[in-house]
C-alpha positions as CSV (number, residue, x, y, z in Angstrom):
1,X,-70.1,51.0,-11.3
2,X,-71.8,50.1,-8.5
3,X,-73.9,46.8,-7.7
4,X,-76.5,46.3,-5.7
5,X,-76.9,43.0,-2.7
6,X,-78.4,40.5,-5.3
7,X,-75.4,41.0,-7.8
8,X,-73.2,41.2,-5.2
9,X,-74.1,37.6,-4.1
10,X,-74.2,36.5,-7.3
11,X,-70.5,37.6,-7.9
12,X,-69.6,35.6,-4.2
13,X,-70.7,32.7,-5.8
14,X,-69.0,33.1,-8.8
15,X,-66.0,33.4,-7.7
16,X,-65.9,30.6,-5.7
17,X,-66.2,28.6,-9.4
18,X,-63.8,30.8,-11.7
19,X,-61.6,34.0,-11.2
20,X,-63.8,36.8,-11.9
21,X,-63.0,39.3,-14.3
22,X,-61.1,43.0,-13.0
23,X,-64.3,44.2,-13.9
24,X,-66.3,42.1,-11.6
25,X,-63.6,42.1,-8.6
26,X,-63.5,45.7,-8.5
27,X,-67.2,46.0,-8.5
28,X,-67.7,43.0,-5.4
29,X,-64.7,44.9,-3.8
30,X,-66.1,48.3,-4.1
31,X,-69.9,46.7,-2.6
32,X,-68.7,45.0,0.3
33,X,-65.8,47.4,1.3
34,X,-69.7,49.7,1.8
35,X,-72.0,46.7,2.9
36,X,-71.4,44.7,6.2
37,X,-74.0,42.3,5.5
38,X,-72.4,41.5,2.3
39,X,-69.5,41.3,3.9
40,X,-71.0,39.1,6.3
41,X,-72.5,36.9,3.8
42,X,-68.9,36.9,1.8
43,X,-67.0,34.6,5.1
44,X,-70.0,33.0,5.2
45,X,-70.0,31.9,1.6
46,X,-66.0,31.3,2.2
47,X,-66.5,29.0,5.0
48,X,-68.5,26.8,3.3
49,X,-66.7,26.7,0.7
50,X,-63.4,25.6,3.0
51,X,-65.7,23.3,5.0
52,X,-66.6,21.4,1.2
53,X,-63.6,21.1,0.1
54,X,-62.7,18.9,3.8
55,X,-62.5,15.7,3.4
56,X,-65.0,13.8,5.8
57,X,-64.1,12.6,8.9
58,X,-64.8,9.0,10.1
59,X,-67.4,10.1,12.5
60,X,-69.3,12.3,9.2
61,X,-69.2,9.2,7.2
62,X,-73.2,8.1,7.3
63,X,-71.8,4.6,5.8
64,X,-69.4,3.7,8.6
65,X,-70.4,0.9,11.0
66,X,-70.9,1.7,14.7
């Protein structure tokens, strides 16, 4: 089965909210071991992910007094 870019990326994203099926990991897998941009786009998405996930620092926080 394979996917193109668009479901690809929708897959990147959804598996950054729930475990994909076998289904769905072997098709992502299968796509991005054969597509660098998607590859590309995968760290991305990952990063950002991480980067949520950190809790801000005391120089982020757009409350904290000078």
């Amino acid at each position: 089965m394979m996917i193109m870019c668009r479901e690809a990326t929708k897959l990147m994203s959804l598996s950054l909210d729930r475990n994909l099926t076998r289904r769905e990991r072997l098709a992502l897998r299968v796509h991005t071991m054969m597509c660098r941009p998607c590859r590309r786009c995968q760290a991305q998405f990952e990063l950002l992910h991480r980067l949520g996930e950190q809790p801000p620092t005391t120089d982020d926080d757009p409350n904290a007094t000078p």
